[in-house]
mmJSON file of the N, C-alpha and C atoms, coordinates in Angstrom:
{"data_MODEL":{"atom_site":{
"group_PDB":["ATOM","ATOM","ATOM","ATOM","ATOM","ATOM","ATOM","ATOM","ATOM","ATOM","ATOM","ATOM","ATOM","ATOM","ATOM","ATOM","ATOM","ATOM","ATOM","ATOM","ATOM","ATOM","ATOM","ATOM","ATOM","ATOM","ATOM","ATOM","ATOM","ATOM","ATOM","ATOM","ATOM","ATOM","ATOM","ATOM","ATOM","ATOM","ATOM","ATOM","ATOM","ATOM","ATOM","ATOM","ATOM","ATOM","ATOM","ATOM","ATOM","ATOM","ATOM","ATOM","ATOM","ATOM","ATOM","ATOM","ATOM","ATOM","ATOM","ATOM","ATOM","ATOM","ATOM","ATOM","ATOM","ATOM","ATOM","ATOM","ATOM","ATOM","ATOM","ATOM","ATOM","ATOM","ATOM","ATOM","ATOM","ATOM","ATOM","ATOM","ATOM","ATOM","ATOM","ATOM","ATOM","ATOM","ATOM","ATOM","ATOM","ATOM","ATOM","ATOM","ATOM","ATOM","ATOM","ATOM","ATOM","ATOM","ATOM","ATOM","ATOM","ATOM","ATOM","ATOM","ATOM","ATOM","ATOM","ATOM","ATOM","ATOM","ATOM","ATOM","ATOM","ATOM","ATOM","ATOM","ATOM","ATOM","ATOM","ATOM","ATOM","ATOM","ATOM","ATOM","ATOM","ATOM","ATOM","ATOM","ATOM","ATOM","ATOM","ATOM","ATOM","ATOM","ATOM","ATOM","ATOM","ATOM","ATOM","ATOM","ATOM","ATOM","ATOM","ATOM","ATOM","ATOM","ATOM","ATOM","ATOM","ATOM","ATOM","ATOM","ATOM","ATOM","ATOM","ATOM","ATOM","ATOM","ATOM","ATOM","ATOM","ATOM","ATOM","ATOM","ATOM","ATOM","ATOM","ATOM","ATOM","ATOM","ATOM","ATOM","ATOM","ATOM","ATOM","ATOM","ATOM","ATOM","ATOM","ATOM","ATOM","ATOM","ATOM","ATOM","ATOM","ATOM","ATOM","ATOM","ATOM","ATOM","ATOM","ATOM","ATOM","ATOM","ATOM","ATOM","ATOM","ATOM","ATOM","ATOM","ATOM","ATOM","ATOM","ATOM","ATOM","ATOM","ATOM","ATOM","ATOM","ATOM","ATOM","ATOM","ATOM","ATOM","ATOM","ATOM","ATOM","ATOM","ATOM","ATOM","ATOM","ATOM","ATOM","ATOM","ATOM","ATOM","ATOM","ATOM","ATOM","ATOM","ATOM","ATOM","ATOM","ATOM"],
"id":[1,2,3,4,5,6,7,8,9,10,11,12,13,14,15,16,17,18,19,20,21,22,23,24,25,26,27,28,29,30,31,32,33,34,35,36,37,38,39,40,41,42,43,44,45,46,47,48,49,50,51,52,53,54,55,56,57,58,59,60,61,62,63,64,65,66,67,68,69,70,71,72,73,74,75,76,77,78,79,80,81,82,83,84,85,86,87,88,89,90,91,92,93,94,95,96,97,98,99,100,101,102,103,104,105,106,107,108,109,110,111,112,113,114,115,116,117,118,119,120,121,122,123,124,125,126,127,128,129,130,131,132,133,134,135,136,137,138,139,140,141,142,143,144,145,146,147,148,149,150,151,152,153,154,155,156,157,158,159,160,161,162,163,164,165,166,167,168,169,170,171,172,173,174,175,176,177,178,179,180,181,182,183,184,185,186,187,188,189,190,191,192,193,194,195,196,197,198,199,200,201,202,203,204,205,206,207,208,209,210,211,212,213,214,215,216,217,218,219,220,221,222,223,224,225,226,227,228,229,230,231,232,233,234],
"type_symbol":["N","C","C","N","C","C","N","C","C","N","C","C","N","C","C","N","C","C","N","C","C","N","C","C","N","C","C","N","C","C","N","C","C","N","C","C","N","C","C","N","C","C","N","C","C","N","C","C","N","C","C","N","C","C","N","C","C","N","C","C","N","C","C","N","C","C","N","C","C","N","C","C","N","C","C","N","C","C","N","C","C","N","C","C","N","C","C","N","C","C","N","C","C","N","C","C","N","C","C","N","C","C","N","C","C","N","C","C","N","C","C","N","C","C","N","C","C","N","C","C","N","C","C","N","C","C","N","C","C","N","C","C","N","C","C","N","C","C","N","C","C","N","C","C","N","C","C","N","C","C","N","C","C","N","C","C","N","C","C","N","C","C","N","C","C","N","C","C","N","C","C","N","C","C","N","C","C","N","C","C","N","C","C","N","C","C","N","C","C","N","C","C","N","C","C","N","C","C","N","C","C","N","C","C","N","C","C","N","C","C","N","C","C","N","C","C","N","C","C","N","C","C","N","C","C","N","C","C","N","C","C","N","C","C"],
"label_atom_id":["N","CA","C","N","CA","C","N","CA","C","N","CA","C","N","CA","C","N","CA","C","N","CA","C","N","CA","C","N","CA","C","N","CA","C","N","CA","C","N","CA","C","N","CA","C","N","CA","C","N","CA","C","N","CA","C","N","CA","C","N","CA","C","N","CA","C","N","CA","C","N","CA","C","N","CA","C","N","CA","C","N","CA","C","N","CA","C","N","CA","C","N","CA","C","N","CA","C","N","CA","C","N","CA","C","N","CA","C","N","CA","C","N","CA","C","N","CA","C","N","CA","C","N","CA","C","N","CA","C","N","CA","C","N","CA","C","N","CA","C","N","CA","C","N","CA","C","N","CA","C","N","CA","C","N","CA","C","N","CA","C","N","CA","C","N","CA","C","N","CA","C","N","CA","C","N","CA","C","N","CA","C","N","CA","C","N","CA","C","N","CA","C","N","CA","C","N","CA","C","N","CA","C","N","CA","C","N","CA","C","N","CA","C","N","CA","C","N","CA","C","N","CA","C","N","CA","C","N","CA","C","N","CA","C","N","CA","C","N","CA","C","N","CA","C","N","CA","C","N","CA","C","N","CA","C","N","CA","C","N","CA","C","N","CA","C","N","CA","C","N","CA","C"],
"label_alt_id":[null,null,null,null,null,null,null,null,null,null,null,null,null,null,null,null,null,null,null,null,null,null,null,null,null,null,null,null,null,null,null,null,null,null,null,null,null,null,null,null,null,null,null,null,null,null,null,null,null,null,null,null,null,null,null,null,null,null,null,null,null,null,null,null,null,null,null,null,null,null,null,null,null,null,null,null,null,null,null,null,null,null,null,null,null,null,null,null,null,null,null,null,null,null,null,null,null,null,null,null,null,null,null,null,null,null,null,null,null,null,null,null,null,null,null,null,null,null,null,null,null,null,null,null,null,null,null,null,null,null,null,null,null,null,null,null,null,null,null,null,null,null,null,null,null,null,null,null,null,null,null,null,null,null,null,null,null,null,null,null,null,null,null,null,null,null,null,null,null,null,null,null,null,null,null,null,null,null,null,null,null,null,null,null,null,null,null,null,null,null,null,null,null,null,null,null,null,null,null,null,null,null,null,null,null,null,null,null,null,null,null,null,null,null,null,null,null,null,null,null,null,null,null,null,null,null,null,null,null,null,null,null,null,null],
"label_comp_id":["UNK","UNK","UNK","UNK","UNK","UNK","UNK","UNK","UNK","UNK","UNK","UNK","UNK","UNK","UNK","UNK","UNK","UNK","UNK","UNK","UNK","UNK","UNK","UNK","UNK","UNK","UNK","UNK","UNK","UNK","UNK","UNK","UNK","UNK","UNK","UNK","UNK","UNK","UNK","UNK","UNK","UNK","UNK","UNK","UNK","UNK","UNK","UNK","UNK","UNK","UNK","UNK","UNK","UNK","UNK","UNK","UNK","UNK","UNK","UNK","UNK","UNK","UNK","UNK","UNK","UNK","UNK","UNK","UNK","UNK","UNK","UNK","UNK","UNK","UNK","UNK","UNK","UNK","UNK","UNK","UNK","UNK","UNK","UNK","UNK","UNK","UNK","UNK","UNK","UNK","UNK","UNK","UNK","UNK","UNK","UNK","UNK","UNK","UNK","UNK","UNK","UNK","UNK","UNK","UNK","UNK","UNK","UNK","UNK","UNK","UNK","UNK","UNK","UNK","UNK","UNK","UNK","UNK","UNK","UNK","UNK","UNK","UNK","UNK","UNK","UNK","UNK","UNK","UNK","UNK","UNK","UNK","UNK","UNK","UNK","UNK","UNK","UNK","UNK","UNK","UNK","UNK","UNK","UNK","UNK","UNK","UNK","UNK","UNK","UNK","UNK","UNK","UNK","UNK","UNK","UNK","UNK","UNK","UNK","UNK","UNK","UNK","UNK","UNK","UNK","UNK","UNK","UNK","UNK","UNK","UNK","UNK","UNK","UNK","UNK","UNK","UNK","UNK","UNK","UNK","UNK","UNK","UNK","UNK","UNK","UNK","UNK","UNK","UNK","UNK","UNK","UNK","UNK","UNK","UNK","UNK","UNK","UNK","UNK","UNK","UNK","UNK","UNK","UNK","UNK","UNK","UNK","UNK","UNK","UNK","UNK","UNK","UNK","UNK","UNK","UNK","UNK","UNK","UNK","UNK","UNK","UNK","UNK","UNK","UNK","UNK","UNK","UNK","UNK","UNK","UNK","UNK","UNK","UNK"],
"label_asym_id":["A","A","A","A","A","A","A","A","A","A","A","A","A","A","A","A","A","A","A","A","A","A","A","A","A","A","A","A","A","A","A","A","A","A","A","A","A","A","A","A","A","A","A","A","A","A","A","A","A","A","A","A","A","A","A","A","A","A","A","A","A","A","A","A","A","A","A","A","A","A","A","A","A","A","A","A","A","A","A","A","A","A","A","A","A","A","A","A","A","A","A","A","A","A","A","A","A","A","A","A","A","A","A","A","A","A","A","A","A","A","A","A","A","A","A","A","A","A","A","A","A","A","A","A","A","A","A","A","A","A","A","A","A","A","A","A","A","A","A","A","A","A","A","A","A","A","A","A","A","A","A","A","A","A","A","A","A","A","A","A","A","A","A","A","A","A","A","A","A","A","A","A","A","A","A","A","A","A","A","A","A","A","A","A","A","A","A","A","A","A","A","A","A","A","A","A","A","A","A","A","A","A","A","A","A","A","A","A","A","A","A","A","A","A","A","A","A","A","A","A","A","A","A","A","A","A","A","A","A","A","A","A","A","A"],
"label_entity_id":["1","1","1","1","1","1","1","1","1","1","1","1","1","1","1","1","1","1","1","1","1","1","1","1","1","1","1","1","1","1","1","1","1","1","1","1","1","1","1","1","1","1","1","1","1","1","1","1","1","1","1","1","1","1","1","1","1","1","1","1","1","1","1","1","1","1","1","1","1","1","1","1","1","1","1","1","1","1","1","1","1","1","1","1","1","1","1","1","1","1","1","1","1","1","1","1","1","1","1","1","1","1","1","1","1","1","1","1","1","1","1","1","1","1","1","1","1","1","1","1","1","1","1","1","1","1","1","1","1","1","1","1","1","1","1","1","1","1","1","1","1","1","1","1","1","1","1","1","1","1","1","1","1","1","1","1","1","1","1","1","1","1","1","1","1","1","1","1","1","1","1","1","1","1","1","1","1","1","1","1","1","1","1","1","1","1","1","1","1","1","1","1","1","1","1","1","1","1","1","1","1","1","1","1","1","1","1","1","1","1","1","1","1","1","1","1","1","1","1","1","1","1","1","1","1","1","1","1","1","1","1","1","1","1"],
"label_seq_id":[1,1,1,2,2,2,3,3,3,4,4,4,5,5,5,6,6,6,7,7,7,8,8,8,9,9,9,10,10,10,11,11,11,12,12,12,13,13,13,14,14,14,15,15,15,16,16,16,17,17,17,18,18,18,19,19,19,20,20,20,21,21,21,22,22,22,23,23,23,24,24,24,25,25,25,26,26,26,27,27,27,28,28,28,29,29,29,30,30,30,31,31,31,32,32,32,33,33,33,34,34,34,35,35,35,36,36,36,37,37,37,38,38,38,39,39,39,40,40,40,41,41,41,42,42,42,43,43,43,44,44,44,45,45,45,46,46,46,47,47,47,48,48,48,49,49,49,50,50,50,51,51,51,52,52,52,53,53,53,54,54,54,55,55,55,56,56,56,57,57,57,58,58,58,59,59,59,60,60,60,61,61,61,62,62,62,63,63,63,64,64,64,65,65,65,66,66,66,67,67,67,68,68,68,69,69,69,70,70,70,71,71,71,72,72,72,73,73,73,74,74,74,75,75,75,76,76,76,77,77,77,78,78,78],
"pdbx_PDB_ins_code":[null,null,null,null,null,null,null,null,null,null,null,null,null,null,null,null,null,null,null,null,null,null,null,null,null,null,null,null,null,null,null,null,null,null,null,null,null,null,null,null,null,null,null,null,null,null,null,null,null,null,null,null,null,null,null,null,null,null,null,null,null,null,null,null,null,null,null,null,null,null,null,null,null,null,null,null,null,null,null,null,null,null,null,null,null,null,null,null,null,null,null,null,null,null,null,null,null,null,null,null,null,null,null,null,null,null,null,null,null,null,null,null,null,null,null,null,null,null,null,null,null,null,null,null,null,null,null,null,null,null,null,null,null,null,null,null,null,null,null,null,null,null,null,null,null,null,null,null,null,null,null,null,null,null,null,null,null,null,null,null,null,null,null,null,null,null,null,null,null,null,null,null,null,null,null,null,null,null,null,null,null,null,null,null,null,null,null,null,null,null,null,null,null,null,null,null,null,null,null,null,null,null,null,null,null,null,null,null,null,null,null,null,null,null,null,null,null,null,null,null,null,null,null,null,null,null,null,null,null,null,null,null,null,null],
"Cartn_x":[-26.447,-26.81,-25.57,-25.44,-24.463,-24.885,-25.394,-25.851,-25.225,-24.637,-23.15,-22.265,-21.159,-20.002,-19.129,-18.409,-18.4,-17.122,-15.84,-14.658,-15.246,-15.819,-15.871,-16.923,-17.756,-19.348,-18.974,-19.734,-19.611,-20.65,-21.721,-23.032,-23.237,-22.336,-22.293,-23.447,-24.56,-25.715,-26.944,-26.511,-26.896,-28.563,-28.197,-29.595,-29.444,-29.697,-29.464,-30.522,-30.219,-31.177,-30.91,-31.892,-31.736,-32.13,-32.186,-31.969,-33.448,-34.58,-35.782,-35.888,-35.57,-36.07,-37.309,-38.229,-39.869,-40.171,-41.538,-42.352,-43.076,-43.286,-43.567,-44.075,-44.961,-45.276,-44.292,-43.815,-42.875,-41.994,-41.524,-39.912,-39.026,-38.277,-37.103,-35.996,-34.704,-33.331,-33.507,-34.008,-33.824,-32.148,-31.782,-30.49,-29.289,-30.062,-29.53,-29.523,-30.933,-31.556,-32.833,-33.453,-34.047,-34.648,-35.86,-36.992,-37.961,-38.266,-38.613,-39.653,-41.127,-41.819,-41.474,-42.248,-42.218,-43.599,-43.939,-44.998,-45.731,-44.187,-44.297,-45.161,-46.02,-46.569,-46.404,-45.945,-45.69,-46.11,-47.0,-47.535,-48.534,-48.733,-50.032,-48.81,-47.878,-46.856,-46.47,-46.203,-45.94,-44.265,-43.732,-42.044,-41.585,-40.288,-39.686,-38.558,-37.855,-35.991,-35.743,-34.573,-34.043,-32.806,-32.242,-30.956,-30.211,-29.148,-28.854,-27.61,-26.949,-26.19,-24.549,-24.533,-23.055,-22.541,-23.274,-22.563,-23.407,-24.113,-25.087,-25.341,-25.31,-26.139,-27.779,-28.164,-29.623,-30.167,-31.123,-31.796,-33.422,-33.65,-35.593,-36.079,-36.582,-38.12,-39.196,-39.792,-40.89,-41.65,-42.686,-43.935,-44.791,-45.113,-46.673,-47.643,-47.074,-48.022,-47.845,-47.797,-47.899,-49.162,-50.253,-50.843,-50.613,-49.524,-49.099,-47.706,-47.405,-46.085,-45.759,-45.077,-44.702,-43.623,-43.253,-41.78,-41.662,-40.759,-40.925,-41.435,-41.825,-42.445,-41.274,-40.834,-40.128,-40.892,-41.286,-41.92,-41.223,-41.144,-40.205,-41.121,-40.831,-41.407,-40.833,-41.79,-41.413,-41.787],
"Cartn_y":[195.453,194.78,194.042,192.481,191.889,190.694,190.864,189.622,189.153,189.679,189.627,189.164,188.281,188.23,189.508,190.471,191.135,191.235,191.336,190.745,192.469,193.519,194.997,194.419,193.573,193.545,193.159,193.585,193.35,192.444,193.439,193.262,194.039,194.927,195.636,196.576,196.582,196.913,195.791,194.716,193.594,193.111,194.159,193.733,193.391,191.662,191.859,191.863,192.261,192.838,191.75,191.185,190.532,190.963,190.132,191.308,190.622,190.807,190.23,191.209,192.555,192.988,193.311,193.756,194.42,193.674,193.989,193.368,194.775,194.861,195.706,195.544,194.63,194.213,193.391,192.366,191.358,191.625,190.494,190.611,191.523,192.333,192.56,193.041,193.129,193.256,192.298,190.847,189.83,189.691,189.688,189.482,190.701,191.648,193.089,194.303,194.506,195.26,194.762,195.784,195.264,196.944,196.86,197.822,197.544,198.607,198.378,200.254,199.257,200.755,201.443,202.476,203.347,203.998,203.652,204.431,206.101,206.316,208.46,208.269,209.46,210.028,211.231,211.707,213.201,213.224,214.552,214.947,214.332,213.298,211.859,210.617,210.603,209.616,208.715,207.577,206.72,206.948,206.602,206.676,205.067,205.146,203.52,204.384,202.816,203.272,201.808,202.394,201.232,201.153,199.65,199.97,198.618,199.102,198.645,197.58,196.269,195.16,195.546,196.607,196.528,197.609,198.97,199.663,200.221,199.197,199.514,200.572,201.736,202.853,202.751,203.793,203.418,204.846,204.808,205.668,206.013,207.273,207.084,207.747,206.894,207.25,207.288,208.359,208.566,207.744,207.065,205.972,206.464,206.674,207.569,206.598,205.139,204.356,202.908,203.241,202.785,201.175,201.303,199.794,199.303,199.33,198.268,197.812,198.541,198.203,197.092,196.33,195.201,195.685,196.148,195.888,194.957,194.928,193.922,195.067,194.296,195.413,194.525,195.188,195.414,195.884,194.662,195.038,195.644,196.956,197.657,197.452,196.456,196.825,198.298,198.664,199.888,199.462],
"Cartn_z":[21.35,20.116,19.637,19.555,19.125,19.14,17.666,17.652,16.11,15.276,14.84,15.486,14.656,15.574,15.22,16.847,17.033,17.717,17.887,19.218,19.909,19.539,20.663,21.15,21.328,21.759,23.248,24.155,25.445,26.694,25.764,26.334,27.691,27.679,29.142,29.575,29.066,29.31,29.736,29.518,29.624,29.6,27.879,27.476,25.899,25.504,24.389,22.819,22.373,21.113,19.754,19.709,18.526,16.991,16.006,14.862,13.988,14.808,14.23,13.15,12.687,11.318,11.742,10.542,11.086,9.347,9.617,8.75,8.727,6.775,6.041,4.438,4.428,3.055,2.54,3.505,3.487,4.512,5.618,6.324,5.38,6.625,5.902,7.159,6.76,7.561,8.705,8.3,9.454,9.442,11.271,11.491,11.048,10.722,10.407,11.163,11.597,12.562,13.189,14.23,14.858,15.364,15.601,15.478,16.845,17.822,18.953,18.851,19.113,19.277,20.743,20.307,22.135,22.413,23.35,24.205,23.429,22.29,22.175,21.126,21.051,19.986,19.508,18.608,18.367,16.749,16.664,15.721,14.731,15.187,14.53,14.443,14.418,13.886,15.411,15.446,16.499,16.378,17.4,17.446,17.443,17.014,16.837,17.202,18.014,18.046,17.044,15.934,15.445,16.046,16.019,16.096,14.886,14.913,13.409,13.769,13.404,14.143,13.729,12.747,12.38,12.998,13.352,14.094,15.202,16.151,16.927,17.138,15.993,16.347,16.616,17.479,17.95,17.896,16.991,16.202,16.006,16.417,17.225,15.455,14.878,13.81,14.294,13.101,13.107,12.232,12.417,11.887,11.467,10.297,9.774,9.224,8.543,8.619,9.382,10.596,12.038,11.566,10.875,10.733,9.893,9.464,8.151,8.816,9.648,9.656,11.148,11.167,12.49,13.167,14.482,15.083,16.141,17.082,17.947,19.341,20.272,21.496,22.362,23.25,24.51,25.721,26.882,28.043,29.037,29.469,30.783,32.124,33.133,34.544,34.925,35.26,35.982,37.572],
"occupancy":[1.0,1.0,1.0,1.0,1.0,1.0,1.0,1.0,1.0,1.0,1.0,1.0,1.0,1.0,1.0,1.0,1.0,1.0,1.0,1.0,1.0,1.0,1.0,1.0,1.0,1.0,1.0,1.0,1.0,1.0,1.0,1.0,1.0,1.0,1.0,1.0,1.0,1.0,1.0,1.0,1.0,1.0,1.0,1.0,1.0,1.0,1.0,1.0,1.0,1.0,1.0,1.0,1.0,1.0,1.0,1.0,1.0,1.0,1.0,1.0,1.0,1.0,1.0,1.0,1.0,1.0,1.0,1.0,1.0,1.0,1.0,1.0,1.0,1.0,1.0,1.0,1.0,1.0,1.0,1.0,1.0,1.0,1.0,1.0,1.0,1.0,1.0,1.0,1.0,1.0,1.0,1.0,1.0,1.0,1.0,1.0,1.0,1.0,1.0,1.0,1.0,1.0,1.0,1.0,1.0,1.0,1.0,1.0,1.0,1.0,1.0,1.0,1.0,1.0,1.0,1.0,1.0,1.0,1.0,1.0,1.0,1.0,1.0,1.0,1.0,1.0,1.0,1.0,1.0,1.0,1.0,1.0,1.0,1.0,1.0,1.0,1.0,1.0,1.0,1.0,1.0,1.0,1.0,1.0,1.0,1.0,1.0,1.0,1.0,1.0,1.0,1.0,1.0,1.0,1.0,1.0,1.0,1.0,1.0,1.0,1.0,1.0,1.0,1.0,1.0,1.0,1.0,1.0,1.0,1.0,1.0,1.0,1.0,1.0,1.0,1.0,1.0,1.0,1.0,1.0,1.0,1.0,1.0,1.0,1.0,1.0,1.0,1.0,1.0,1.0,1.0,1.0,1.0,1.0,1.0,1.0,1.0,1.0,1.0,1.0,1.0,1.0,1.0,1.0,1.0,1.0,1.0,1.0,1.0,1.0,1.0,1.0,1.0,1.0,1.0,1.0,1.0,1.0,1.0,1.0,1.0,1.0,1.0,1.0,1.0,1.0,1.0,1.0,1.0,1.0,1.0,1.0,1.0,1.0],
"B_iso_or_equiv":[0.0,0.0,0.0,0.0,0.0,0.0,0.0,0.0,0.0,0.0,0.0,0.0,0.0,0.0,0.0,0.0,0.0,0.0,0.0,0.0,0.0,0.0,0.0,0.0,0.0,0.0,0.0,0.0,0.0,0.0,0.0,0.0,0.0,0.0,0.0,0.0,0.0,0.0,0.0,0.0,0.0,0.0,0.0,0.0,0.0,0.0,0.0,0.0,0.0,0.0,0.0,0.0,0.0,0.0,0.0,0.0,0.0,0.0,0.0,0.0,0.0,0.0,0.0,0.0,0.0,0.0,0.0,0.0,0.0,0.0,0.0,0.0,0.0,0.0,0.0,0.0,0.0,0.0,0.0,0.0,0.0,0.0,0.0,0.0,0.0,0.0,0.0,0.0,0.0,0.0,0.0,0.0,0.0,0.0,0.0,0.0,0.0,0.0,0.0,0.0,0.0,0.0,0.0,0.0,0.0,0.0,0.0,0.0,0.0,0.0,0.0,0.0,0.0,0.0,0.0,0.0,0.0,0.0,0.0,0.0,0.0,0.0,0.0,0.0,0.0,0.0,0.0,0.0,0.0,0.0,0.0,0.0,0.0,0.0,0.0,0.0,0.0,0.0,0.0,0.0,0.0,0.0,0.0,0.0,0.0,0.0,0.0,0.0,0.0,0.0,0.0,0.0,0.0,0.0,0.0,0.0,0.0,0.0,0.0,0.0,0.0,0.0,0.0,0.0,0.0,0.0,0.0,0.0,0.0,0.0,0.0,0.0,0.0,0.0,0.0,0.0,0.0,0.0,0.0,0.0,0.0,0.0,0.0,0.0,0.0,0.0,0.0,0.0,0.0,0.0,0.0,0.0,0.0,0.0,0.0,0.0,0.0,0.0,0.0,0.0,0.0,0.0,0.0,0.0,0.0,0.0,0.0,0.0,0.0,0.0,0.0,0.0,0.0,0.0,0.0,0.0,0.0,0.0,0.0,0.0,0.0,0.0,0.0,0.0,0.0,0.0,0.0,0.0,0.0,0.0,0.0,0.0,0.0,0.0],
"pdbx_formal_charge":[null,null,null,null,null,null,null,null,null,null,null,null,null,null,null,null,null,null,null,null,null,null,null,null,null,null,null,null,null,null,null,null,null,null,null,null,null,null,null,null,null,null,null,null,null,null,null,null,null,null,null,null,null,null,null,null,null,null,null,null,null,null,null,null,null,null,null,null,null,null,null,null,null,null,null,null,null,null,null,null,null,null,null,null,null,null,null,null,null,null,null,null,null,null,null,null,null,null,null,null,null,null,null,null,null,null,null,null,null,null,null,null,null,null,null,null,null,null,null,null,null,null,null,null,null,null,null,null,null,null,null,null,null,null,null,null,null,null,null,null,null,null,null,null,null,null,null,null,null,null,null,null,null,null,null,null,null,null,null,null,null,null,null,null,null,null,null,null,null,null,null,null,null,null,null,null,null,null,null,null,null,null,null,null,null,null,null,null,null,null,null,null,null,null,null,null,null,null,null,null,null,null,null,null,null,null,null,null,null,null,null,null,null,null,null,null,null,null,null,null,null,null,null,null,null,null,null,null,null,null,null,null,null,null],
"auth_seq_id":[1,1,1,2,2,2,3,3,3,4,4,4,5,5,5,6,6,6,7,7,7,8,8,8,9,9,9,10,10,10,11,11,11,12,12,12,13,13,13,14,14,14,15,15,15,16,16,16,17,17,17,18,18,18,19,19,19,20,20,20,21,21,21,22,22,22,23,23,23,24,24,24,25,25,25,26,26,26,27,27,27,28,28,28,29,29,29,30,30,30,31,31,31,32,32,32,33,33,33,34,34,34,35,35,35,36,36,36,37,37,37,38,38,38,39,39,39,40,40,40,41,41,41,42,42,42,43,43,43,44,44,44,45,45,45,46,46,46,47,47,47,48,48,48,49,49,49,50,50,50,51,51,51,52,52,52,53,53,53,54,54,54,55,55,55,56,56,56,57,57,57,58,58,58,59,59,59,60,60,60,61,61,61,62,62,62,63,63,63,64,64,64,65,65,65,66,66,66,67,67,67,68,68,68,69,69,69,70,70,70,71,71,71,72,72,72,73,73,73,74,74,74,75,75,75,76,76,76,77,77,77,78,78,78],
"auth_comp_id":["UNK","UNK","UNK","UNK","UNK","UNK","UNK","UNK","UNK","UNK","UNK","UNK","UNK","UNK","UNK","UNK","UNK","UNK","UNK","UNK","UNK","UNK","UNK","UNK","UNK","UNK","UNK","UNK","UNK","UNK","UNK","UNK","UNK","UNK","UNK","UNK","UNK","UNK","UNK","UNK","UNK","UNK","UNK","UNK","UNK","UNK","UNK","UNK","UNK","UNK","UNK","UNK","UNK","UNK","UNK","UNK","UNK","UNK","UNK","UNK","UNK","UNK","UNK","UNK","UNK","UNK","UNK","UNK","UNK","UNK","UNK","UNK","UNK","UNK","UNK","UNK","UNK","UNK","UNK","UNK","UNK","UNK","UNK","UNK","UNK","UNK","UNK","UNK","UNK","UNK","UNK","UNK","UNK","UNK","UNK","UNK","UNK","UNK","UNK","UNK","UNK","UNK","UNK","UNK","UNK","UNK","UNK","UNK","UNK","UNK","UNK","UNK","UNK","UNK","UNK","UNK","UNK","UNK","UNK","UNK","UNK","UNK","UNK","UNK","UNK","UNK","UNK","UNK","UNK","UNK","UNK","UNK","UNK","UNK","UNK","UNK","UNK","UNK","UNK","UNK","UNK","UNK","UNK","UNK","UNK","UNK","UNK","UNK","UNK","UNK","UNK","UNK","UNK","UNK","UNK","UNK","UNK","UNK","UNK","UNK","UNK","UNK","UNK","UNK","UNK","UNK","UNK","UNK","UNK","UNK","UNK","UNK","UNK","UNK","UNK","UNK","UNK","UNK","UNK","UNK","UNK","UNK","UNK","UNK","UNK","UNK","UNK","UNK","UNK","UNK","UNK","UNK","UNK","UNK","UNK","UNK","UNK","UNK","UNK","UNK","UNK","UNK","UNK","UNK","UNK","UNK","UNK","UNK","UNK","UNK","UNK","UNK","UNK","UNK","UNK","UNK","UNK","UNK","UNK","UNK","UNK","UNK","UNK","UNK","UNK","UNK","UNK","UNK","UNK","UNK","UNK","UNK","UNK","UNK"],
"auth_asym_id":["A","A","A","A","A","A","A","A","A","A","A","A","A","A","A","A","A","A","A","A","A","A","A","A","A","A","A","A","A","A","A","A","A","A","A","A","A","A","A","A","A","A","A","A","A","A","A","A","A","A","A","A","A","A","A","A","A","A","A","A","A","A","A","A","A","A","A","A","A","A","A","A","A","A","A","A","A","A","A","A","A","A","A","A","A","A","A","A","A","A","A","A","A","A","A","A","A","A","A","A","A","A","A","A","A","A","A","A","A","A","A","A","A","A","A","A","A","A","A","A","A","A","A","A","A","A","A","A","A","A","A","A","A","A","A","A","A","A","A","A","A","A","A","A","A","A","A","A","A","A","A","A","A","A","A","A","A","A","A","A","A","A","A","A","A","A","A","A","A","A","A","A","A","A","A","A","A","A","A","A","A","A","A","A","A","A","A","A","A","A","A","A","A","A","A","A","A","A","A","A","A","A","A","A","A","A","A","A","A","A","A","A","A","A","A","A","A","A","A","A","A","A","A","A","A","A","A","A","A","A","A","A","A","A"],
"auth_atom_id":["N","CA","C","N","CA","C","N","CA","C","N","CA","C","N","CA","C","N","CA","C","N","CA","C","N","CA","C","N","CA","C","N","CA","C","N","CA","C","N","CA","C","N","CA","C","N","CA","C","N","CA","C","N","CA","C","N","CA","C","N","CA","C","N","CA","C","N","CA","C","N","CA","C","N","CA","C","N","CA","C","N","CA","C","N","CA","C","N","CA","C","N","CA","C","N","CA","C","N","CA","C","N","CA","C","N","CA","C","N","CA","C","N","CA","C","N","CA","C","N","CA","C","N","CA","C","N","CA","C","N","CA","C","N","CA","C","N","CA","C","N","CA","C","N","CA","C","N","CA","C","N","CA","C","N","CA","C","N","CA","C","N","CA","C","N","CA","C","N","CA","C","N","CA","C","N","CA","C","N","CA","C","N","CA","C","N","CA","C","N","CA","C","N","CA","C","N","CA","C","N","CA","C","N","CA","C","N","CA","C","N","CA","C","N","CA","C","N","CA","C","N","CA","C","N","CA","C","N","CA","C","N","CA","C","N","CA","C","N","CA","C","N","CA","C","N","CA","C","N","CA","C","N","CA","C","N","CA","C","N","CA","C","N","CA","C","N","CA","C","N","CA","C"],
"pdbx_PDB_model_num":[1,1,1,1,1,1,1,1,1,1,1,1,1,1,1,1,1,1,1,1,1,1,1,1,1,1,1,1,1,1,1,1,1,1,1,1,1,1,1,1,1,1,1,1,1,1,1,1,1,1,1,1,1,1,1,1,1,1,1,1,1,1,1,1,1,1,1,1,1,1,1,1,1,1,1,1,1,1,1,1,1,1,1,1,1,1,1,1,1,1,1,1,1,1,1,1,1,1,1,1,1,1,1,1,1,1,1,1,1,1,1,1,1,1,1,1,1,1,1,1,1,1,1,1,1,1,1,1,1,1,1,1,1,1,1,1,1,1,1,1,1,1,1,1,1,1,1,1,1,1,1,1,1,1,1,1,1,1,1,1,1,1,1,1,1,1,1,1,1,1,1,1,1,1,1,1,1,1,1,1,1,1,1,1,1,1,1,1,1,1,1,1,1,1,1,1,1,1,1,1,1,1,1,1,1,1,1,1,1,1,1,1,1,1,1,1,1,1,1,1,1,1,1,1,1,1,1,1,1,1,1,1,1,1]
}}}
């Protein structure tokens, strides 16, 4: 995630994450963070990883109201 200017950013995973924000009864944290669902379900709640642009920590939530809410989807070939 470096989509900040950043001089530690590397991209050495060489996957990069942009900071689309999620939509929630309006945009919000465009160019801040960036919100990617996942496949998991646990306990009725859908899972999200956020990850956040200033200290790319990457962080799995739980979603309880999963149809109101927008993230971006990420396609994995397997």
């Amino acid at each position: 995630v470096h989509w900040v200017a950043n001089a530690s950013a590397n991209n050495s995973t060489g996957f990069t994450a942009l900071g689309s924000g999620f939509y929630y009864d309006g945009y919000m944290y465009f160019r801040q963070q960036t919100y990617f669902w996942t496949s998991t379900i646990s306990g009725g709640d859908y899972k999200a990883y956020t990850m956040n642009a200033y200290n790319s920590e990457i962080v799995e939530s739980s979603v309880s109201n999963y149809s109101n809410t927008r993230f971006s989807l990420r396609c994995v070939k397997d």
